[in-house]
N, C-alpha and C positions, 0 to 999 in steps of 0.2 A: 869844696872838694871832699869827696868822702873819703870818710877812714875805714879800717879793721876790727871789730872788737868782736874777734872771734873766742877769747878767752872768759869775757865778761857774758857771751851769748851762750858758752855751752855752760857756764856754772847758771845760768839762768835758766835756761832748758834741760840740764841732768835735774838739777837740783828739783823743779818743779815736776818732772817725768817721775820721781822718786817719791815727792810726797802726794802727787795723786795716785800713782800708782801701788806703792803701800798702804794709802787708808783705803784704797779701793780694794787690796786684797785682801785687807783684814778684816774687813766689811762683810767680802759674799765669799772667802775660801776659811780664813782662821775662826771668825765666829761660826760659821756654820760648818765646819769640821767640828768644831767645841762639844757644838749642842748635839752632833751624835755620839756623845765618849759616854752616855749616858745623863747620872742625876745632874741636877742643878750648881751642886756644889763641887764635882767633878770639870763640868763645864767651863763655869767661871772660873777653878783654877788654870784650868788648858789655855783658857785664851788669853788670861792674866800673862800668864809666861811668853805667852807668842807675842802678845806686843808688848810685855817689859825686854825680850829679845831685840824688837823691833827700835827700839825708843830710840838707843843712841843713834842708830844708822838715819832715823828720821832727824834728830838734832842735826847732822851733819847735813842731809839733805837740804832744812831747810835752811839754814843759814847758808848755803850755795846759791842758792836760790835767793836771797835777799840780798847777799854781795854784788850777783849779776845784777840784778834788777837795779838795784841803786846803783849802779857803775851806769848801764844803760840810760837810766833817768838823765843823769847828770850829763852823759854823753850827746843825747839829744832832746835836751830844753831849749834851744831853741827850735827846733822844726816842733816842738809839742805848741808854741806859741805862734809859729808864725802859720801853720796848715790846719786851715778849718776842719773841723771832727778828731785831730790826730788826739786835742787836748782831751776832751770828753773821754776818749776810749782809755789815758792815762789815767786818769782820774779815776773813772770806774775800777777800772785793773787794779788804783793802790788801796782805794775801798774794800774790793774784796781781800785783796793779801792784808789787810790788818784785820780782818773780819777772821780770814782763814787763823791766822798767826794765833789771836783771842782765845779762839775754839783749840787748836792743837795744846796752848797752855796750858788751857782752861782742862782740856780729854787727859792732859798728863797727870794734872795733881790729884781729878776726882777715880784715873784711873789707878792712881798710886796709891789712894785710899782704900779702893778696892783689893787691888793687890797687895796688899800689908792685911787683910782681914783674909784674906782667901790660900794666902800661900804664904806669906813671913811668921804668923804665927803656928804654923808646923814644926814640927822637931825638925831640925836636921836642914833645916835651911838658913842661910845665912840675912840678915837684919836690911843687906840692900839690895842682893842682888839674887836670883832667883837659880843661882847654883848650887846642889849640895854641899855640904860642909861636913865632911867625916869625922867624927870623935877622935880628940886627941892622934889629928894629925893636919893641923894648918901651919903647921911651921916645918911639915916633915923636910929635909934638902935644904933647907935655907936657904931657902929660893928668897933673892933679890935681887930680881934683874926685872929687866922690861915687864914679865907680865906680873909680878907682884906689885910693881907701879901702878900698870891698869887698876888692876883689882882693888887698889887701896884707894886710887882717885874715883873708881866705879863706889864703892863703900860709902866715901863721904857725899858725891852726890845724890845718892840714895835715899843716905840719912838726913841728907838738908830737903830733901822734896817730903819726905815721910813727915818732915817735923810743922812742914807748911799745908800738906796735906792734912793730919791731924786738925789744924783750927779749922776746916771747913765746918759750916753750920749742919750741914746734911749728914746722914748717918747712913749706914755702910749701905740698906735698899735702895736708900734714894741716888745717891752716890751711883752706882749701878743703873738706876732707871737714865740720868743724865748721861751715862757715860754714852751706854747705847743711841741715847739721841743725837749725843756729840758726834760719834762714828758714824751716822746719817750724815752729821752736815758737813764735813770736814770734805770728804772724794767731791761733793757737790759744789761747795767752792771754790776748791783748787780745778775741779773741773769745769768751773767758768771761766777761771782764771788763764785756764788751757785754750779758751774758743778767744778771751778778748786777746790775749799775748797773737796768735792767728790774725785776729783781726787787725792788730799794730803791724803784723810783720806788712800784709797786703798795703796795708797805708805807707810802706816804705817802696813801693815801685814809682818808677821815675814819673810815670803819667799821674798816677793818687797824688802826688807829691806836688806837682802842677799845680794838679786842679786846686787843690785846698789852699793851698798859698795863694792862688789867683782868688778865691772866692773870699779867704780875709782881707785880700788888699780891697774887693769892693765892697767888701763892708764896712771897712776903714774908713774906705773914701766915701761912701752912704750917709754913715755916720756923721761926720765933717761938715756934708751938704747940708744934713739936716739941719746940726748946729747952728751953721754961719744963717741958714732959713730965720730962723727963730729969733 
């Protein structure tokens, strides 16, 4: 009997709709906005900011996206075992999402490297987060409420990715040469990730669903024949 897992499918589909959909924008509308603001060091700050803006919103994306998915997984391990090709196209699917997951890691700390050379060592900016910080006025109101929380949980995350970024071997050009290739591969894997997920949903019609079960059972019993031959 089938069930609902309407909650586990849309944190699996926002979530992925989010992280293709932002590395995709950031790809062909924020870097290429960037590169028209003029020089090169202009540039790189603009699009530093658009996606250290972007970062948290993608954290949450994906971790939606990976709740679903492994809710899903777990939900149906058995039709992934018993319906010929359904397993193959899991498999492939969790291939690429640890592929994809590597690379966003990977785009955040070389990107963080970047963005600590391009925009934290300016005056006037603050050491994690890419807001200004007015002269002798951060405590103006004593402000302590929710968004001084955010701000001071946003501060130390910052400074523990700056301080991880830091040991990277690569220095700030190269750093930069990777990131951009990073931001190539990141839309192109979550964007496989979008045709196999497609391809899993169609494998869940009542006829796919037949057939492939029918075709393991005769392979099962193929297999057996062959044995008992031998």
């Amino acid at each position: 009997m089938s069930t609902r897992n309407t909650v586990l499918h849309a944190l699996h589909d926002v979530g992925l709709a989010a992280w293709f959909g932002g590395s995709l924008f950031g790809l062909a509308g924020l870097n290429a906005a960037a590169e028209e603001s003029g020089d090169r060091q202009t540039a790189d700050r603009v699009s530093s900011i658009g996606w250290a803006k972007w970062s948290p919103v993608n954290f949450l994306a994906i971790g939606a996206h990976v709740v679903g998915g492994a809710g899903l997984l777990a939900e149906n391990r058995k039709r992934a075992v018993a319906q010929k090709g359904h397993a193959g196209t899991v498999n492939a699917k969790l291939a690429l999402t640890i592929a994809a997951l590597a690379a966003s890691g990977y785009t955040r700390l070389v990107g963080k490297k970047v963005e600590d050379a391009v925009i934290h060592n300016a005056g006037g900016v603050s050491s994690s987060t890419t807001s200004p910080v007015p002269s002798g006025t951060a405590k103006q109101g004593g402000d302590s409420g929710p968004g001084e929380a955010v701000r001071e949980a946003d501060k130390r995350v910052g400074q523990t990715v700056s301080s991880v970024a830091e040991s990277l071997p690569a220095d700030v050009a190269s750093a930069n040469r990777q990131l951009h290739a990073l931001q190539y591969a990141i839309p192109v894997l979550t964007g496989a990730i979008v045709v196999l997920s497609a391809q899993a949903a169609e494998q869940q019609r009542p006829g796919d669903q037949v057939r492939g079960i029918a075709r393991r059972a005769g392979e099962v019993v193929s297999n057996i024949a062959s044995s008992a031959a031998a």
